[in-house]
Each structure stands twice: as structure tokens, then as C-alpha cells.
C-alpha positions as a printed Julia matrix, in Angstrom:
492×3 Matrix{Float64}:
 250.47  177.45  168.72
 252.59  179.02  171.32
 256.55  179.45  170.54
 257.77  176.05  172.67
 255.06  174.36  170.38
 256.78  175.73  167.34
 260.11  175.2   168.1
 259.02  171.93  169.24
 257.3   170.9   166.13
 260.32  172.07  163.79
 262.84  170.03  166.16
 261.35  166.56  165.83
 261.12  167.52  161.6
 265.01  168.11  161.98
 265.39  164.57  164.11
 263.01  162.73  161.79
 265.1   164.31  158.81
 268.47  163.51  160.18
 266.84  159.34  161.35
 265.3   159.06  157.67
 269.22  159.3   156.33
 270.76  157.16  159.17
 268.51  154.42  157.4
 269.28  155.07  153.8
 273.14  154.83  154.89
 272.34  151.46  156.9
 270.51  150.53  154.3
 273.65  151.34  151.82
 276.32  149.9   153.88
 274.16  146.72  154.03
 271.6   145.77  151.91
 271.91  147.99  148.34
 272.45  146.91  145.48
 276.15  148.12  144.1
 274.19  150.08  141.12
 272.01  152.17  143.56
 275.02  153.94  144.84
 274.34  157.12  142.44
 271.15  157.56  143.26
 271.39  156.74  146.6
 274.27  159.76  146.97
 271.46  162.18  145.55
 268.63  161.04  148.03
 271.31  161.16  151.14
 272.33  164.53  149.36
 268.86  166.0   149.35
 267.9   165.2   152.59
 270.9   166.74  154.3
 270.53  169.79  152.55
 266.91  169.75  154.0
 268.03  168.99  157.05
 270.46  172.32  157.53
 268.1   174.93  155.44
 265.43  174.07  158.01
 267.88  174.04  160.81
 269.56  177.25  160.05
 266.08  178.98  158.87
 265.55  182.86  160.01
 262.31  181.35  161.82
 263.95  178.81  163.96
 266.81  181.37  164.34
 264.03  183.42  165.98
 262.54  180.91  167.42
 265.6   179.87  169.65
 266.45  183.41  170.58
 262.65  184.05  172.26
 262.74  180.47  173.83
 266.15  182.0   175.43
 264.72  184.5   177.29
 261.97  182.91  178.99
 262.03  180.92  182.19
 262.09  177.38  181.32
 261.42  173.93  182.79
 264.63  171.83  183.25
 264.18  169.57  180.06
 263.16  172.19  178.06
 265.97  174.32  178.9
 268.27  171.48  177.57
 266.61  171.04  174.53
 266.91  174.59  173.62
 270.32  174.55  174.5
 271.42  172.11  172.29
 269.28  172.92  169.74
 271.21  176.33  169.95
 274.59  174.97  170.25
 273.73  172.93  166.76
 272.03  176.13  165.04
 275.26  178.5   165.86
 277.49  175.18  164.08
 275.55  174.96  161.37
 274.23  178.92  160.63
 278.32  178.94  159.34
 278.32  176.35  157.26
 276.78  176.84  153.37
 274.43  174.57  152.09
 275.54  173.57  149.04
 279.15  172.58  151.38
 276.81  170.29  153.35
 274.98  169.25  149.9
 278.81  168.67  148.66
 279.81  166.41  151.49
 277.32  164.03  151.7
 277.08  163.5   147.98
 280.69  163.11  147.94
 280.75  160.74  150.74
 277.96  158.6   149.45
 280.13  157.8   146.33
 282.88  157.71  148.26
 282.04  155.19  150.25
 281.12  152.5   146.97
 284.62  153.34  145.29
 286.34  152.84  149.47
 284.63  149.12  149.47
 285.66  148.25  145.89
 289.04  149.33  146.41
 289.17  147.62  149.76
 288.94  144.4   148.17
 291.16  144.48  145.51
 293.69  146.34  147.64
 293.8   149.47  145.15
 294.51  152.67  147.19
 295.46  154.49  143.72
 291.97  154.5   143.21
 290.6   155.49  146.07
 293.21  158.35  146.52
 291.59  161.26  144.3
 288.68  160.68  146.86
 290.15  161.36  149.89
 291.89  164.48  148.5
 288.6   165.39  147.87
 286.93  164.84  151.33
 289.69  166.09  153.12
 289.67  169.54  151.13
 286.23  169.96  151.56
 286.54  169.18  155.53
 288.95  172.01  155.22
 286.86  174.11  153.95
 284.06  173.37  156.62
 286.3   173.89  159.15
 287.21  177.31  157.89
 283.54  178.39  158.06
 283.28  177.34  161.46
 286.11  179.66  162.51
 288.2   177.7   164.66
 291.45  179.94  165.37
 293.95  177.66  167.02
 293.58  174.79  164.76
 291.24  173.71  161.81
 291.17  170.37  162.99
 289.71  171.11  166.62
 286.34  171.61  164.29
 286.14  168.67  163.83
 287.39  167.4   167.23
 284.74  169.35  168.69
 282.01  167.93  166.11
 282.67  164.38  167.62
 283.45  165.14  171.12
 282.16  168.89  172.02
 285.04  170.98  173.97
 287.7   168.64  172.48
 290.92  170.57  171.21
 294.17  169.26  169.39
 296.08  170.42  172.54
 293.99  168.25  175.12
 294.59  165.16  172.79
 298.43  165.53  171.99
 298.86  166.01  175.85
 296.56  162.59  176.3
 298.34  160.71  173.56
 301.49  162.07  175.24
 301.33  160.78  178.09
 299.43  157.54  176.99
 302.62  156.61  174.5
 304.94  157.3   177.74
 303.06  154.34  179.41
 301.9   152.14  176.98
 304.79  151.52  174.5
 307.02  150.02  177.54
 303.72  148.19  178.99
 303.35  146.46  175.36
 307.36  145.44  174.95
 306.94  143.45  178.7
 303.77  142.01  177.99
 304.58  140.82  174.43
 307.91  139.35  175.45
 306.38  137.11  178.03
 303.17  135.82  175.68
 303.52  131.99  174.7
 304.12  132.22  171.29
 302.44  128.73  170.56
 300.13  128.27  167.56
 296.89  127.98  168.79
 295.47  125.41  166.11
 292.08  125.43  167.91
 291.57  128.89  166.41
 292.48  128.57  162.93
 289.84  125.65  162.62
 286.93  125.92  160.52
 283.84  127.49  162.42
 280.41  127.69  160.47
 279.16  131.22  160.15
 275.64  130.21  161.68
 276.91  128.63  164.68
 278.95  131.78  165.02
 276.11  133.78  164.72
 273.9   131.64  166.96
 276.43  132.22  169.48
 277.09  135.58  169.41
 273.28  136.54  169.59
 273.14  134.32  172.82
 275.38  136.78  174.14
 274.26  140.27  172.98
 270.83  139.03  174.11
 272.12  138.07  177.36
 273.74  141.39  177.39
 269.91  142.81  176.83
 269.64  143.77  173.19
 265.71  144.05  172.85
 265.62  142.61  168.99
 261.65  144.14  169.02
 263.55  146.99  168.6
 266.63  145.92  166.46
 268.26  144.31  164.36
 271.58  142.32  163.26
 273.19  142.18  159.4
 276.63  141.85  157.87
 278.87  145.03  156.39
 282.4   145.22  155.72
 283.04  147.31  158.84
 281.05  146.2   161.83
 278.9   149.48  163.1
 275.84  150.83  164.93
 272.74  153.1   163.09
 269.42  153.41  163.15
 266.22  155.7   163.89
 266.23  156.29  167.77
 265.7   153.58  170.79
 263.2   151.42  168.95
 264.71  150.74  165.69
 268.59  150.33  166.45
 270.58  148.38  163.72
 274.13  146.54  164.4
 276.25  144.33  161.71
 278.81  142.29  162.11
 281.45  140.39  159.86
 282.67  136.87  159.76
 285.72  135.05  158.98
 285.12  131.29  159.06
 288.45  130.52  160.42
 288.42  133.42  163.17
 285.36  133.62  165.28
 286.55  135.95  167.62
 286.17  138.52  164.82
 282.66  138.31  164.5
 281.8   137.22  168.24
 283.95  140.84  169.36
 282.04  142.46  166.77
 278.75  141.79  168.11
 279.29  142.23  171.92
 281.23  145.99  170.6
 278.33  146.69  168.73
 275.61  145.61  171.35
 277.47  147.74  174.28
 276.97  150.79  170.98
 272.81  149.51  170.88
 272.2   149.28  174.41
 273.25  152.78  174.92
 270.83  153.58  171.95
 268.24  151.43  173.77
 268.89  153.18  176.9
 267.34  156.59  175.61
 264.09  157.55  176.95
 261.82  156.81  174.34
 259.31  159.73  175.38
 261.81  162.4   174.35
 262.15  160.73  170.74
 262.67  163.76  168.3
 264.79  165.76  170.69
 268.35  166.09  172.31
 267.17  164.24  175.61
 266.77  161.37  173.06
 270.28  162.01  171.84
 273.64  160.46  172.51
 275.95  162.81  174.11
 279.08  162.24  172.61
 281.15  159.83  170.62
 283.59  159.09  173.34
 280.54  158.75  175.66
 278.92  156.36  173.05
 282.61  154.47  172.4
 282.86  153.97  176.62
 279.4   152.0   176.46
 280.63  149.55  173.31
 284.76  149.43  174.6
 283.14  148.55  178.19
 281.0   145.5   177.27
 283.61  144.57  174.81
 286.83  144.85  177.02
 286.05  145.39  180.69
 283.0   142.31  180.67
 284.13  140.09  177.32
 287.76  139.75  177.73
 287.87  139.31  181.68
 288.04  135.77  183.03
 284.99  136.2   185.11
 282.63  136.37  181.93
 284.43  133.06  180.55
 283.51  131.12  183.78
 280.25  131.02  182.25
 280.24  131.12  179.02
 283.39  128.98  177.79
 281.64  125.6   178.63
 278.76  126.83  176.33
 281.24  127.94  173.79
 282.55  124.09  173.85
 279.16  123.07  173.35
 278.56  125.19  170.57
 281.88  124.22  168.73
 282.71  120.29  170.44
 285.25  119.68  167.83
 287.48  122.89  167.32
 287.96  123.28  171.43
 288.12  119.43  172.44
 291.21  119.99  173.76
 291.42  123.74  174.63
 291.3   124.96  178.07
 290.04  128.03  179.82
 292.97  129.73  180.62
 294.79  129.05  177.35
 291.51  130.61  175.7
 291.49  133.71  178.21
 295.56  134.52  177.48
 294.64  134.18  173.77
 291.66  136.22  173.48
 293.71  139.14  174.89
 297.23  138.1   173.57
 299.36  141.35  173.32
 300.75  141.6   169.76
 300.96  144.02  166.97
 298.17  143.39  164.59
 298.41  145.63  161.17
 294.13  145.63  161.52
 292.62  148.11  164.5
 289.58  146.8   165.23
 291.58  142.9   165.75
 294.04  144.43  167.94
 294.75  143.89  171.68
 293.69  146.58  174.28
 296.91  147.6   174.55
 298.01  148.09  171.0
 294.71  149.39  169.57
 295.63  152.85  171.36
 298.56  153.29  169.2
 296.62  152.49  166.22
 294.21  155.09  167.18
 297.34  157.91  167.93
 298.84  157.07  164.32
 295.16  157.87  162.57
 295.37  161.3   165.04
 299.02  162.14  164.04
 298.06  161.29  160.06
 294.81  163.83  160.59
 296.51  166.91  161.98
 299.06  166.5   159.38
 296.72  167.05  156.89
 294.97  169.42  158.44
 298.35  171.26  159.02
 299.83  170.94  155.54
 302.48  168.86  156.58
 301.41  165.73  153.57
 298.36  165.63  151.27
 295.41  162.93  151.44
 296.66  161.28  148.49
 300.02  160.95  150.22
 298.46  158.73  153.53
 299.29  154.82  151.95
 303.23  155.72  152.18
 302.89  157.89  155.56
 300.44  155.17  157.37
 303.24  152.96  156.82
 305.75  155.01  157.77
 303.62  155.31  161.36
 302.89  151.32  161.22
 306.56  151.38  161.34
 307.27  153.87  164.18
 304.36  152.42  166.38
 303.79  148.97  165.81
 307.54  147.68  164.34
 304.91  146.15  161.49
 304.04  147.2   157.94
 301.21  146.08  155.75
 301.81  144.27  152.27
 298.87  145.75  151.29
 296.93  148.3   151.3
 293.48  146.72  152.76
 295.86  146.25  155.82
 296.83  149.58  156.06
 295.2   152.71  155.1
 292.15  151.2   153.14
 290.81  149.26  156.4
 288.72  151.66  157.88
 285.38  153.25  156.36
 285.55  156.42  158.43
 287.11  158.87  156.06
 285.43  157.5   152.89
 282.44  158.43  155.16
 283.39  162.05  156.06
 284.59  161.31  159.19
 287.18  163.28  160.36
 288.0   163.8   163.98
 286.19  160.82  164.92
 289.32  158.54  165.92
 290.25  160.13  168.83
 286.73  159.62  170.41
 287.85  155.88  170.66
 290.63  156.22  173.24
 288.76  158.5   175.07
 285.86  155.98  174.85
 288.69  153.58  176.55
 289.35  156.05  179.33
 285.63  156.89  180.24
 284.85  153.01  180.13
 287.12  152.07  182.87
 286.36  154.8   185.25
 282.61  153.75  184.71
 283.42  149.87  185.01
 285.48  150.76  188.54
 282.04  153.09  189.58
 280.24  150.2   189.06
 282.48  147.82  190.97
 281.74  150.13  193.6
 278.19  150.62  193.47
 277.57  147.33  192.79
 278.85  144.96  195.24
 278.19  141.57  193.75
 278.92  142.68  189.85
 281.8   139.72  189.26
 279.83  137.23  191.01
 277.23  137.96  188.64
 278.95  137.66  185.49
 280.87  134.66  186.49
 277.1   133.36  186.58
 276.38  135.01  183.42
 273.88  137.72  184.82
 274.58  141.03  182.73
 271.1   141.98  183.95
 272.13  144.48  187.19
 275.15  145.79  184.89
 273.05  147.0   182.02
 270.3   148.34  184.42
 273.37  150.16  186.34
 274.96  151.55  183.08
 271.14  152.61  182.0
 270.27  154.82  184.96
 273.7   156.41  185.02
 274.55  157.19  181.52
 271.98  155.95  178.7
 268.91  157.54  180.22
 270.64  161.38  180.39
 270.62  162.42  176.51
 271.93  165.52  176.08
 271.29  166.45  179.21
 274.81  166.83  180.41
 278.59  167.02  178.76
 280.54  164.52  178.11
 282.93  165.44  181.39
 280.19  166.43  183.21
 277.96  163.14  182.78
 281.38  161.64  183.43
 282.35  163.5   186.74
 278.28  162.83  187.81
 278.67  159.32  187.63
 282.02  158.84  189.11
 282.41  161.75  191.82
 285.66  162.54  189.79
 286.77  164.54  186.33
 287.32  162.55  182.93
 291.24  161.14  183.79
 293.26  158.21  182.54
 294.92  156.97  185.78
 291.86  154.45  185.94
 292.56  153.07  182.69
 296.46  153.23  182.85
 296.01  151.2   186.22
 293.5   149.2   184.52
 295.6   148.07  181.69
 298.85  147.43  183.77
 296.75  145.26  186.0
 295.66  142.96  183.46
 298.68  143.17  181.3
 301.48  143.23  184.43
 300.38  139.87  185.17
């Protein structure tokens, strides 16, 4: 075999390795039973270790650095790129650290859940001092001289720094915090009974999947289950995986979920197939892959134009709870300003500050300034300081999200850039195409999804974050579109 053949070969083994353990962990979050959590920590453990002896082998080392010197075709140049860029990461790191981490994580994750439902953060404490440590200690290997935390940043969201985001967040905070005083001193603060009724858990589902498949979720090639924090996994474009979660007297939980989610699958969809195995049938970047869910979500789901449509089928779905609602009172409540204690239930407005209290909480670790087991009295110290609210317990507070019982550091930050890039894409395609609201008010996602394909899905790896950004739009990554965006919808 010639070297491209080689290289080729041992790249799809690495993607089949990595796809193989997105599955166990769906599987995990989803479907195990509680016992299999040991065993299922030594299988994830195993394969990752796999996964970075092969990828930081001598051979593929050598490998790379022929491939490099030859003159390549355009897709084969940005395979070997990124192929390189994730060999020079990972030639750093040990493999028993890697080993370490996803054991850890894997039985992290069981004693997260438990403690999530009985509200125990004491228990789940000696974990996260133990994640967090050994994040240090990856970060140290990757030699990051500024700050420890921008490895991590940069895992998530390649060229990200700790600067770049404390000047965002900066100048974010400057705008939104006055933006959210107006807009929550003019909501109505009537009960909305309507929403509090009881709503069955299959007609919510039955619902919600005539959206998403409205939307275009292909469900030959996916699937939709239930976990205790909604997400998006699975093997590549034709086996992508969403869950949800339900409250019976709150549908808009589970109907958010799913259209969030969805906008996460479609991108998935989106890849080009053909290239399955490589980093042209790769997502980008986290805040490219947040844009796509925070776009359908936000920009489509929450604007009156999508209700036009679909509010006279919710009715029909649910004749009793919304006899007597209205459209409008159903648009102003589905995007009522007001200071939730959850994240993923909060307003457009308000979930950025959620998001800058997780980023402030993370570089304090990472800088020494308070300890992992220390984050229950500091998140509500921040709850405090940015949302003038406090949880009673901790399953409202600092046990809520599954990200750092999963290893995830870094990763929060994606999500308001995922805000920004989604509203410069949404105004692109206001641009591009002319009749977009029209459509929607008719319920025809169709020309969107095509639209956000060609543009973004279809690209892998092919280009950075800013740069697939900048491509699409004519314009740099900025947040004037979604500052304008938000004070738009929320000036009103």
C-alpha cells in the first residue's frame, strides 16, 4: 500500500475507535443498567487508551510527517492537517492520564446522577476534586503558557484563549445585565395556569417529533430516548442519537429539548457521508456545533413566525390545557425574561449569564483562587451576583449539569459563542434567502435546513471555526449581530 493508503487505513481505525465509545456512553447515559457502571468505566477506559496509543504511535508519527511533504489534493491536505493538529495534542498527553480520565469520568458520571436526585453535592464533591486535578494535570502536558485553562478552551473551540472570552463576556455583561432589568420589569407577571396543566408525556412526544421531523431529522438514521440531561451522540451521519426529558406539567421542557437537540443532529446529518472515518466527516467546533442547535432552538422556535403555524396544531394536540390561551400570550411566555436557577430553562437573555458564572467558577479553579470541592457555596455566591436568585438545593445549582462529571472542562463557553455564530448565520440567511419567514410562518423548514447544509454542515473540518464563519457571512465571528438581535426582540 502506498503511504496515503496507510495513513488512511489507520485514520478511519482511530474514527471507528473514538464512534465505538460515543455509543457505549449513549448507551450509559440512556439505556444501562445502574450496576453496569463499573464495567462499563473499564470498557470506555480501554478503548480510549486504544484510541491515543494508536494515535500517537511512532508509525503514524511518520506517517504524517511524509504525507507533509508531498503535494496533496485539497481534501487530503485537510485531512492530514487535522490529523496532525490532533497527533501534536495528544503525542503530550500520557496514556495512562487519558486511561485515568475516562475511567474516572465513567464513574463519575453514575455517582453525578445519584446525587442529582437526592440533592447530595457532599457526595459528589471528592469527584470533582478529582476530575478537576487531573484536567490540571492534562493541561500541564499540553504546555499552555498563559493560562492552563486555554487547554482546554482550545480543546472545545481551537484558537480560543481565556483573554478572548473575558473580553467577550466583558462586553456581553455591559449589555445584557441592563437589557434583562428593562425587559423583566415590563413582563406580565400573570400566572399562566394553561402551563402548569397536566400534559401526557406521549402527546408531548408525538408533538415534538412532528416538529424535529419537520425540521428534517432523517430517523433511518437516528434516533430519540430520554436522559437526565437532554444531549446529542452517536457514530457519524447515519446513526445520530438525541434524548430528551419530560416534565408532565411543563412541556416546553421537553418540546425545547428536542428542537435544541435536532438543530445538534441535523448538523451531524449534514456531514458528507463519503468522508465517514475522517475529519471532512467531522464537526468543526463546539461553538460551530452549539450555533446549529441555539439557531433552530431560538432564532426559528421562539419567533412568532414559526407559531403562526404551528400553535393551532399545538391546540389540537392539547384541546383542553390551551382552550383559552392565545397566540400572543403563548409567544410572550415562551420567551418570558426571568431569572431561572436551571440553564438549559432559561430565557435567551439570562442563559448568557448562566454560562459567564460556569466560565468565572472554571478559571478560578484553574487559577487556584477556590478548590472543586468548594463550587456548591461559590455557584451560589455567583447565582447571587448574576441572577439576584439562589438555589435551595443543590440539583438547582451546581449539581444540574452533567458536563464536569463528564470531563468536560472548557466546554461552557462554546455555548455563548454558539449564540453569537447563530445569529450572524440566521441574518446570512435572511439575506440569501428572500422568502425564509414566509416559509416558516407556513411551516416549511425545508429551504432553511438545505441553506444551513450547503453552508456549514457539509464543510467538516475543512475550515476554522472563524473562518467557516467569515465564509458564510462575508464578515469575522462578532457579537453586534446578536447584541442587535437580542435588543430587538427583547426592546419590544
Amino acid at each position: 500500500m502506498d503511504t496515503y493508503s496507510l495513513f488512511l487505513n489507520r485514520v478511519n481505525e482511530l474514527y471507528y475507535l473514538r464512534t465505538a465509545a460515543n455509543i457505549l456512553s449513549w448507551d450509559q447515559e440512556t439505556m444501562m443498567p445502574a450496576k453496569g457502571a463499573a464495567a462499563r468505566a473499564k470498557q470506555l477506559a480501554t478503548i480510549s487508551a486504544l484510541h491515543h496509543e494508536h494515535l500517537t504511535s511512532p508509525r503514524f508519527g511518520d506517517l504524517l510527517a511524509e504525507l507533509q511533504t508531498k503535494s496533496l489534493n485539497a481534501d487530503t491536505q485537510v485531512i492530514v492537517r487535522e490529523m496532525a493538529r490532533d497527533y501534536h495534542r495528544a503525542v503530550k498527553i500520557p496514556t495512562r492520564l487519558v486511561e485515568e480520565m475516562t475511567e474516572t469520568t465513567a464513574l463519575a458520571y453514575e455517582v453525578w446522577n445519584r446525587a442529582r436526585q437526592q440533592s447530595d453535592f457532599a457526595t459528589f464533591a471528592p469527584w470533582l476534586d478529582k476530575i478537576f486535578s487531573l484536567k490540571k494535570e492534562e493541561a500541564r502536558c499540553l504546555g499552555f503558557e498563559k493560562s492552563l485553562y486555554d487547554a482546554h478552551l482550545d480543546d472545545h473551540e481551537p484558537g480560543l484563549t481565556t483573554t478572548m472570552v473575558e473580553l467577550l463576556f466583558a462586553r456581553l455583561r455591559q449589555q445584557l445585565v441592563p437589557l434583562v432589568e428593562r425587559a423583566e420589569a415590563r413582563v406580565d407577571k400573570k400566572e399562566d395556569g394553561w402551563l402548569c396543566a397536566s400534559y401526557p408525556l406521549v402527546l408531548q412526544e408525538q408533538f415534538g417529533r412532528q416538529i424535529v421531523e419537520t425540521m428534517g431529522i432523517d430517523w433511518q438514521a437516528g434516533r430519540l430516548d430520554v436522559s437526565p440531561h437532554p444531549f446529542c451522540g452517536g457514530a457519524g451521519p447515519s446513526d445520530v442519537r438525541i434524548t430528551t426529558r419530560y416534565k408532565e406539567n411543563d412541556f416546553l421542557v421537553s418540546l425545547f429539548g428536542m428542537i435544541h437537540e435536532a438543530g445538534h443532529a441535523l448538523y451531524e446529518q449534514g456531514l458528507e457521508g463519503e468522508y465517514f472515518g475522517t475529519p471532512l466527516c467531522d464537526t468543526v467546533s463546539l461553538g460551530i456545533h452549539e450555533s446549529q442547535s441555539r439557531l433552530w432552538e431560538n432564532q426559528v422556535a421562539r419567533s412568532a413566525d414559526f407559531w403562526e403555524f404551528w400553535f393551532p396544531r399545538l391546540q389540537q394536540t392539547f384541546p383542553e390545557q390551551t382552550r383559552n390561551l392565545k397566540l400572543e400570550r403563548f409567544y410572550h411566555t415562551i420567551n418570558r425574561v426571568r431569572r431561572s436557577l436551571i440553564r438549559v430553562d432559561a430565557d435567551e437573555l439570562t442563559y448568557n449569564l448562566h454560562i459567564i458564572l460556569r466560565f468565572e467558577l472554571e478559571r478560578a479553579i484553574f487559577e487556584d483562587q477556590i478548590f472543586a470541592r468548594d463550587l456548591g457555596t461559590a455557584w451560589n455566591e455567583k447565582m447571587k451576583q448574576y441572577l439576584n436568585t439562589v438555589p435551595s438545593q443543590a440539583a438547582e445549582g451546581v449539581l444540574q449539569d452533567v458536563h464536569w462529571a463528564s470531563g468536560l472542562v472548557g466546554y461552557f463557553p462554546t455555548y455563548v459563542l454558539g449564540n453569537l455564530y447563530a445569529a450572524q448565520f440566521y441574518r446570512q440567511a435572511n439575506i440569501e434567502i428572500s422568502d425564509l419567514k414566509e416559509n416558516i410562518r407556513k411551516g416549511v423548514l425545508s429551504p432553511l435546513r438545505a441553506w444551513l447544509r450547503e453552508k456549514i454542515h457539509r464543510h467538516g473540518r475543512r475550515y476554522s471555526a472563524s473562518g467557516l464563519v467569515e465564509r458564510v457571512t462575508g464578515e469575522p465571528p462578532t457579537a453586534d449581530h446578536f447584541i442587535d438581535y437580542l435588543k430587538g426582540k427583547f426592546g419590544s
